[in-house]
N, C-alpha and C positions, 0 to 999 in steps of 0.2 A: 080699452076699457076706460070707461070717462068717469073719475071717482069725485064726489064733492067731500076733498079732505075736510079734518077738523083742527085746529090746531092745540097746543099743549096747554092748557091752562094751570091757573096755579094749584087745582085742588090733583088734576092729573098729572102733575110733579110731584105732588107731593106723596101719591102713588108709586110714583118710578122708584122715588129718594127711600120709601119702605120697602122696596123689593129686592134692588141691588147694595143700598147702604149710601146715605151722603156722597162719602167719601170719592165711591164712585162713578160720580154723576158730575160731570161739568154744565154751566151755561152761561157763563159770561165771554161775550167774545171775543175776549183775548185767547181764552183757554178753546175755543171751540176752533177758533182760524187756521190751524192746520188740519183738521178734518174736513176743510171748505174746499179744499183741492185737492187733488193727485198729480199724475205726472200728464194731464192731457191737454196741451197749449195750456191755455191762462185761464179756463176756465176758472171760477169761483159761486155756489152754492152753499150758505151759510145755513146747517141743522139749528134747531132749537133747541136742542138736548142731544148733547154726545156721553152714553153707559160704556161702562168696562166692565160686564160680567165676568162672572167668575166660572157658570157652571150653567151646563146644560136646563135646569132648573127655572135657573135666572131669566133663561133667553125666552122661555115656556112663558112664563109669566108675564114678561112684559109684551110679548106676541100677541097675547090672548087680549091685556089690558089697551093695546093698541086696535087690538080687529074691532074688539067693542067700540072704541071709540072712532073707530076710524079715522088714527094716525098714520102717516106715512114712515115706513119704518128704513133705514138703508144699513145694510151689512157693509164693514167694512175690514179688509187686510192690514196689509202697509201703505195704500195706496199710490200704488205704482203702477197701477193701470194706466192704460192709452188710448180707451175709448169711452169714460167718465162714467164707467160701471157701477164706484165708490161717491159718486155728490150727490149727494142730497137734493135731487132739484128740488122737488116738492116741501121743503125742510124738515118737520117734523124731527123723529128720533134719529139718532146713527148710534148701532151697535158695533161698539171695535172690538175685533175680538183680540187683540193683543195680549191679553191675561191666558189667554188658551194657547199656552206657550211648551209643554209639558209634551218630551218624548216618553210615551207610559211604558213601552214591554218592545224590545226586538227580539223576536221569534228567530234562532237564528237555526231551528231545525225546519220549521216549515217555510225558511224565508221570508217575511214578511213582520211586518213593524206595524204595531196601532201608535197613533201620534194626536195629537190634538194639530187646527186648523193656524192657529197663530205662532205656531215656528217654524222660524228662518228657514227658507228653502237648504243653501248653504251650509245650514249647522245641521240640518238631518245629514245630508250627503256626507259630510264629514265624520257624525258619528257613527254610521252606519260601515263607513268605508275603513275605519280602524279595527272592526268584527271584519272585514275583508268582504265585504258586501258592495253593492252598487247601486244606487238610485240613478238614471239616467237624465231625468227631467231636470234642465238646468239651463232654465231663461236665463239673459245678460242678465235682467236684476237679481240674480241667486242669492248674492250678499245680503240683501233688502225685503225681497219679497216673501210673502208667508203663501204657506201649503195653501191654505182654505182660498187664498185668492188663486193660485194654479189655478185651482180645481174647479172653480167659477168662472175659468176663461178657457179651461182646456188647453193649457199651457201646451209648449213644445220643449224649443231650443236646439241646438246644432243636432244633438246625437238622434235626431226624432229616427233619421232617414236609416239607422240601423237598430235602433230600440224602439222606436216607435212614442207616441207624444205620455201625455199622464192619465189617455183613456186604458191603456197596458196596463198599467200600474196599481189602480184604486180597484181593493176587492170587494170594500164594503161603507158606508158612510152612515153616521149615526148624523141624524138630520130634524132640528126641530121646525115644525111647518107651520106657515102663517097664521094658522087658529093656535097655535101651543101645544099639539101633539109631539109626541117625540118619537122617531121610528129610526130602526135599520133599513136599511137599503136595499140590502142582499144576504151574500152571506159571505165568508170568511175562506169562499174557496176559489178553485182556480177555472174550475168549470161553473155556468149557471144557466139554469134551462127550466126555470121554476116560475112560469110568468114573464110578465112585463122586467125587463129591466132598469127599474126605478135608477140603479146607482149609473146608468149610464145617463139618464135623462139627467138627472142631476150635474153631472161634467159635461163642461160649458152654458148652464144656465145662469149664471151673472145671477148670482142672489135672488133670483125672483120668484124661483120657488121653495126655498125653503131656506135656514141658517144652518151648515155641515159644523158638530162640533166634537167629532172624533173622525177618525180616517183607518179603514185598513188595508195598507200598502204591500204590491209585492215587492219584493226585495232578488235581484240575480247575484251572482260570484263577481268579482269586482275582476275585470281587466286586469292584468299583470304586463302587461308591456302595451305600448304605443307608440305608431313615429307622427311623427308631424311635415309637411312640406306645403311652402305655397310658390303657385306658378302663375307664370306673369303671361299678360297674353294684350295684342295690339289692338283689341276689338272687346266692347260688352256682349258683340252678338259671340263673340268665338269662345270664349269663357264660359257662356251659357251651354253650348253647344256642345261645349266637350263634358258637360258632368251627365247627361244622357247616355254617353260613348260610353263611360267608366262603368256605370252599370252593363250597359249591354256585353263589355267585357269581361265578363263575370267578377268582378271585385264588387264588394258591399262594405263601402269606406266605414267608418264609427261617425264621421261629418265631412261637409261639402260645403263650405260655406263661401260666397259672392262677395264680394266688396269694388266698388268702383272707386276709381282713379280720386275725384272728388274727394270721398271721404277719407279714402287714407290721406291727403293730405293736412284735410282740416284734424285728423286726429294726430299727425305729428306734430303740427304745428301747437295743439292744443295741451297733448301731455309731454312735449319733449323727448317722443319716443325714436332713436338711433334708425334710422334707417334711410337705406339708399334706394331712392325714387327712380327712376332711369327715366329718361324723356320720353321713349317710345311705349310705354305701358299704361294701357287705358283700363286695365280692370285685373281681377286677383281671385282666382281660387283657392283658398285659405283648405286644404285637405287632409287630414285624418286616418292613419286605421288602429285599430286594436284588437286585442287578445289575449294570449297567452305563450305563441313561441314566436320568436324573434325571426326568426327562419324566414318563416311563413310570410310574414308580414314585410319585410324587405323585397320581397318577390312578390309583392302584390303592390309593392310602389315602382317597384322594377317595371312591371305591366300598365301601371296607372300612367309612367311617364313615355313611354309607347304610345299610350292613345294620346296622349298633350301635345305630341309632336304631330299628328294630326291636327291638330286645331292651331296653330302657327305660335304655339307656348315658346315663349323668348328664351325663359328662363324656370328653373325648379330652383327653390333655396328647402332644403333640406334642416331641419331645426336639430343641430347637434349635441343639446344640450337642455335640462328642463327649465332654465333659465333663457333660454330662448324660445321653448317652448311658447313660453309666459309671456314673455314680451309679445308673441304673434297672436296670443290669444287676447291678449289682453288690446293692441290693435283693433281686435275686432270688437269684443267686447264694448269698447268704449266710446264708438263710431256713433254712435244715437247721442251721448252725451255731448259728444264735438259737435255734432248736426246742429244741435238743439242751441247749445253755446254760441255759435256765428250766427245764427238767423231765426227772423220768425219762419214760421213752419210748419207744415201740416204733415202729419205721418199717416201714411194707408199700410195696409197687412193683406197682399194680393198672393193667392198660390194659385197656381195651375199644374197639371201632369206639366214633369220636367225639362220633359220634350219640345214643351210648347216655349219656356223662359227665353231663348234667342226671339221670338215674335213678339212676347207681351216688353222684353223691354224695348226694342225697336218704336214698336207703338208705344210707350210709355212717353217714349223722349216726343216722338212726335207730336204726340198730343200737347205734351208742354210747348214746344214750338208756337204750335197754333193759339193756345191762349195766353202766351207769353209765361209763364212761369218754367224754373227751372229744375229740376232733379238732383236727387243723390240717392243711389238705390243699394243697396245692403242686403243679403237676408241668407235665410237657409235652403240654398240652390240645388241640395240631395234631395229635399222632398217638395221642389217646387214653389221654396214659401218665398218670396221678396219684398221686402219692406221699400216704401214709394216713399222717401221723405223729401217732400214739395215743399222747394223756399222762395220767398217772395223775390228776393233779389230785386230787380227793377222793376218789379210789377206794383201799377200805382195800386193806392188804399182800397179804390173805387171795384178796381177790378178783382182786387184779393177779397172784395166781401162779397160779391156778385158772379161775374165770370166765374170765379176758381170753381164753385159747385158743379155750375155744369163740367168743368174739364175733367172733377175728381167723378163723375156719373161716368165719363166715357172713358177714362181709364178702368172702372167697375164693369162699363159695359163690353169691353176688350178681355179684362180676364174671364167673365161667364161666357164669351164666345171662344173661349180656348178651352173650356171645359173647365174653367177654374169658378172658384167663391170669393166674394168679397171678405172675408177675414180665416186667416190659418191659426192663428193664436189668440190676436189682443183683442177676440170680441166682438162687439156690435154696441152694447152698450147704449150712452145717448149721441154720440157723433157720427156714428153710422148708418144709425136706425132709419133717414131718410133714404137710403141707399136698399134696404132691404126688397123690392119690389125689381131692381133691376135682376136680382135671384131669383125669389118664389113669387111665384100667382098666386092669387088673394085665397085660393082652395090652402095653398101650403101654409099661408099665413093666419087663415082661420083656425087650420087645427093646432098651430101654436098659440094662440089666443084660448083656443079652448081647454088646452094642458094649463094654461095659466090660472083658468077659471077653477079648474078641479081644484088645482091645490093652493089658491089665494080667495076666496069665495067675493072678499071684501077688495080684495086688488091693491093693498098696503104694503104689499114687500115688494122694494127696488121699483118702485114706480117710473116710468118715463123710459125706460130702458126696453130695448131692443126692436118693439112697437113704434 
């Protein structure tokens, strides 16, 4: 959709400044320059106007005063995105909703919680888990990141592979839509067969259809016991290979998570974290289970370490303590930040059936081979998801603005021939969106164009993204 924006003049400022209140409204660019980026490389996209609503009202109105005008409008979280969901290309307005911070009501007879979009992933999970409840969805940025951007990327995280991602989870979304209407989604229940359903289309549409500014979440009984173990293994293909086996032997870990040799070491050396390397260990499955009797779950790491000696596992380190716990999680957790800290770097979010991970990383590295760049891969290995993060290392400027494209299309084009998608969680956004075609033919991508049209008529909300 090809829009000829307008930009913000001073009499349509002075508009905004009546709607939300002065106080609200930033535009000098000192005060707008962290809105300019997120977490996606070095990107920078400077808005013309960054509001902080207060109220679903607020969002209405400045929606409506922008379609008129045909501003370009960007929703934004914490911005901690990884595929530039939250920049502004087009400039125009950016709505943060950081003021929509407010847990309203935990339901703790029907399970479920209504919560507004702009808090902290981490401070739900924690209020919620002192009622003895359990939110599962808990991206590495949990401390950081806010619900409403989840719910705009279809978040995951470790536990996806036994909870399932935050399409489980959201029963209903109060959503005001690029002309200024304001609607529900759905409904409030657990079952829904009433129509179209809007609240799924809304989870992972990257703001482009609509601004989410209430959530109705399910809530399960919170885990009462976990163990923790990660086992060491002399191959990435072997490590891949045995989280397939785990399933097929009927265990259904809580998480499965991948880490290669690489990263753990830039993460010790990064946070100072205790731990002994062994020469002969090329990769790590960081493993999981929970529940509620101890019994059980002992005898299902009892069987899990069965199938690991299968796959030529050196070693199991059993976490005997929830301080060690923490330290292993936190290992992983922090593995994107070490990444990002040693090198420049490009991050991709490839899943395939899990079956397939000994093949797509095999070809992953190969393909780095051939156009000279190098790897460090990460991710969540129970549901197939592996984070690609490509660092320049000795690859000159010339090649890293040129070559690297094509090499990230063919690792793209390696995960759709394994049955997999080009992104599990962080999106498509605007760094991907050249990529979308190695997925869907233009019939698939017309009728997301055409979803776009229903409910953006003028094409003003999140421009440039996922097209």
């Amino acid at each position: 959709m090809n829009i000829d924006f307008n930009q913000i003049t001073a009499e349509i400022l002075a508009q905004i400044k009546a709607l939300v209140g002065e106080n609200a409204v930033l535009v000098e660019r000192e005060q707008t320059a962290s809105y300019a980026q997120d977490e996606t490389e070095d990107l920078e996209f400077f808005p013309e106007v960054v509001v902080k609503p207060e109220t679903a009202d607020q969002i209405s109105n400045l929606l409506k005063l922008c379609s008129q005008h045909r501003i370009p409008v960007t929703p934004r979280g914490a911005g901690t995105g990884l595929s530039g969901g939250a920049l502004p290309v087009h400039g125009g307005l950016l709505i943060s909703m950081e003021k929509f911070n407010q847990i309203i009501q935990i339901d703790e007879d029907n399970l479920q919680a209504r919560v507004q979009p702009g808090v902290i992933t981490e401070v739900f999970m924690d209020t919620v888990a002192a009622k003895g409840l359990y939110y599962p969805v808990d991206p590495s940025s949990k401390g950081s990141c806010l619900l409403g951007g989840n719910v705009a990327h279809g978040s995951g995280g470790p536990r996806v592979v036994k909870y399932g991602t935050i399409r489980e989870y959201i029963l209903n979304l109060e959503v005001v839509l690029p002309t200024g209407e304001i609607i529900w989604t759905g409904a409030d229940t657990l079952k829904y067969a009433s129509g179209y359903n809007l609240t799924q289309l809304m989870i992972g549409s990257e703001g482009t259809l609509g601004i989410v500014t209430q959530l109705v979440v399910k809530l399960i009984p919170k885990p009462t016991q976990d163990l923790l173990m990660l086992a060491s293994f002399p191959s990435n293909e072997q490590a891949c290979a045995a989280v397939s086996a785990i399933f097929k032997a009927g265990i259904v870990p809580s998480a499965v998570e991948f880490m290669e040799r690489k990263g753990v070491e830039w993460v010790i050396e990064k946070d100072h974290i205790a731990f002994d390397l062994k020469d002969d260990v090329a990769a790590f499955l960081l493993i999981e289970v929970d529940g509620h009797d101890l019994d059980t779950l002992f005898s299902d790491c009892e069987k899990i370490n069965q199938v690991l000696e299968d796959f030529q596992c050196s070693e199991v380190l059993f976490a005997d303590s929830s301080a060690q716990k923490e330290e292993l999680w936190r290992m992983r957790r922090t593995m994107a930040v070490s990444v990002k800290s040693n090198s420049v770097y490009k991050e991709e979010d490839t899943v395939v059936p899990r079956a397939a991970l000994p093949q797509l990383i095999a070809g992953i590295k190969s393909i780095g081979s051939n156009y000279g760049f190098e790897s460090i891969c990460y991710g969540h290995a129970g549901d197939g998801n592996l984070h690609v993060n490509i660092i320049k290392a000795e690859m000159s400027d010339a090649d890293w603005n040129t070559k690297l494209k094509d090499g990230i299309a063919e690792v793209f084009k390696l995960t759709v021939s394994l049955g997999g998608t080009i992104s599990g969680e962080h999106g498509i956004g605007l760094v991907q969106r050249e990529y979308m075609p190695i997925k869907y033919s233009e019939t698939h991508l017309n009728l997301m164009r055409g979803i776009k049209q229903v409910f953006d008529p003028n094409g003003i909300l999140n421009p440039g993204k996922i097209f």
